[in-house]
C-alpha positions, 0 to 999 in steps of 0.5 A: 033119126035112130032110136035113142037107146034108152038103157045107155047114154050116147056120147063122144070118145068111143074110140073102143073097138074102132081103129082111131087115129084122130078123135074129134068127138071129145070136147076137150081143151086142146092144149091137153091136161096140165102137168100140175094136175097130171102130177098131182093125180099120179102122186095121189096113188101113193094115198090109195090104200086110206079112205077119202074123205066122205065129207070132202072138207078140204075140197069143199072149202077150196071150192067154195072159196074160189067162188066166194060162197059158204062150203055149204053151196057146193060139193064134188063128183065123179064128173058132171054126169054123177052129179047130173044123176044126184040131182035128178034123184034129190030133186025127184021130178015127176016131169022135166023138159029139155031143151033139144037138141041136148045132151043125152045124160039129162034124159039118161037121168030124167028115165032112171027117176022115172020122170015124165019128159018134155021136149021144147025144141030150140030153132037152128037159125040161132044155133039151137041155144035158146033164147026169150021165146022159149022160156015162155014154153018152159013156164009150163006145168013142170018140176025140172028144167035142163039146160045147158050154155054153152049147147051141147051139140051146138056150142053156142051160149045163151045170153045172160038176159035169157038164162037169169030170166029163165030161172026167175019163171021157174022159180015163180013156178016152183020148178027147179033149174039145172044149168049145166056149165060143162064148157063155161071154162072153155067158152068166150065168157069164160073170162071177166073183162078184167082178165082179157088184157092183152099186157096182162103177164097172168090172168086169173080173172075167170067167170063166176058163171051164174054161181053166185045166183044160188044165194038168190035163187034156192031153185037153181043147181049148177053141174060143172065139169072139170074134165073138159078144161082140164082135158082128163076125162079119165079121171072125173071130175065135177062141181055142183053149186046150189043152195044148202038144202039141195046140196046136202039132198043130192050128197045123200044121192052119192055114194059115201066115197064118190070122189077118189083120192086121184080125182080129189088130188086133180080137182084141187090141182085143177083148180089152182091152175085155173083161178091162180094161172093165165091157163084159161087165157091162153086155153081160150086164145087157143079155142078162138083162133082154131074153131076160127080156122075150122069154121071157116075151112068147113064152109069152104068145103061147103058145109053148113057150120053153126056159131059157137062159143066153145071149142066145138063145132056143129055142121051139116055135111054129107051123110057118109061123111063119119064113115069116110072119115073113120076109114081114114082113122078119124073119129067125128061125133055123128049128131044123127042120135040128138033129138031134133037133128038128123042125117048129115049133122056132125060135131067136131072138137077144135084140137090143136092146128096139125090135128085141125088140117089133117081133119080138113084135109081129109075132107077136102079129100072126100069132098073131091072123091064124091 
């Protein structure tokens, strides 16, 4: 595995300075951006020459209000990453674990702070997310706990039982949780049993996550990313939930005007058509019924494919295989950097079905030149 370097965070989308035609390393929702919130970030330019608000009233309460919690339980950011960064800085842990393999933003974090880490490392057959056996490693000396469902890179979820359990030894322990729910939108859960009616004309039925445990548990902070559903990774967008006094230490982490008025706008846009439109249904029909079709192609071609529950996939194919498919203008997010993993492990984004075959295709197309 290559060294991590430590002074940058790896990650999809870099599309800069290759010849991309396709990119399939961004987890975005494949029904792309809403025009609502494209709209709405493009008319809020008109705003640009005032001062957002430092305090973010209106969006808080808009916020809040759609999770049923007090203003006071959440705040806004420049993307999931911003507010991954407060936290860590609110928090000040002296030591932290990862679940591996994860995001690299949480170790980015973790060294900015100068916070010792530890890795526990989660087991393939359950597609690296974790499960009961390794909260008993996590009940170990620490102050902080990353983890994130559903996984990043694997995309498969924990299950509930295990996340709740989680924050219960930790909170015992006296150690602080950061659940990052980047895909919950764009997961299996993502909607209530409620919102998954067939006969349903709209369904704004969409999960709470575990938002509503930071009433219960003062230890618990939740990261958000609005980018992901709403496909507009340019424009930043984030939501932290956690208890009054975290949420008041990681705002004093952030800049007085973190949020831009183009990202306020969006987010506020977003949100509407999330909580008040069938956008997340038809977004999580999408993700189903193609991740189904890429799963199933991958392991026609042969390769190993890992369960997910989000709109992106984790497989195990041949060494080269990022670069045959880059020369054919193809971007695939090579998984060699993420502890725990190594060469030959890709993460590929569901797009739309066009984009799907033409990935397929090009493999199949590698596959028969081997």
């Amino acid at each position: 595995m290559k060294d991590m370097d430590e002074t940058t965070m790896a990650h999809g989308g870099d599309i800069y300075g290759k010849k991309v035609k396709l990119d399939f390393s961004v987890n975005l929702n494949p029904l792309g951006m809403p025009v609502e919130v494209f709209e709405a970030a493009k008319d809020a330019v008109a705003g640009a020459s005032f001062y957002p608000d430092p305090l973010q009233r209106k969006i808080r309460r808009d916020i809040a209000g759609r999770l049923g919690l007090d203003e006071s339980f959440v705040y806004a950011g420049s993307g999931a990453s911003d507010l991954i960064m407060a936290a860590v800085r609110a928090v000040h842990p002296g030591k932290a674990i990862l679940f591996e393999p994860s995001f690299s933003g949480y170790e980015y974090a973790c060294r900015a702070a100068g916070c010792e880490i530890t890795r526990l490392f989660t087991d393939e057959k359950n597609s690296f997310a974790i499960e009961q056996k390794d909260i008993e490693g996590a009940s170990s000396d620490t102050d902080m706990i990353f983890v994130c469902s559903p996984a990043n890179p694997s995309g498969k979820a924990a299950g509930d039982d295990v996340i709740e359990e989680l924050i219960k030894t930790a909170h015992k322990k006296g150690a602080y949780v950061c659940l990052d729910e980047s895909f919950l939108f764009l997961s299996d859960g993502a909607l209530t049993a409620s919102g998954r009616g067939e006969d349903d004309a709209k369904a704004p039925f969409v999960s709470e996550g575990f938002s509503r445990l930071t009433q219960k548990y003062d230890n618990l902070i939740i990261i958000r990313s609005l980018t992901k559903i709403l496909a507009s990774p340019g424009i930043r967008m984030g939501i932290a939930i956690a208890s009054p006094m975290i949420i008041k230490r990681m705002a004093e982490q952030l800049s007085e005007w973190n949020l831009s008025v183009v990202s306020e706008a969006a987010l506020e846009a977003g949100l509407k058509v999330i909580y008040e439109t069938d956008f997340v249904r038809r977004t999580i029909k999408a993700v189903q019924r193609e991740r189904a079709f890429l799963s199933d192609s991958l392991k026609e071609i042969g390769f190993t494919v890992y369960d997910s529950n989000t709109c992106f996939l984790l497989f195990k194919g041949y060494a080269d295989l990022g670069d045959r498919l880059l020369q054919r203008g193809i971007l695939i997010r090579d998984c060699n950097d993420f502890r725990g993993l190594g060469t030959g492990f890709y993460r590929t984004s569901v797009r739309h079905h066009e984009d799907n075959k033409e990935l397929i295709e090009a493999m199949r197309g590698i596959t028969n030149e081997l």
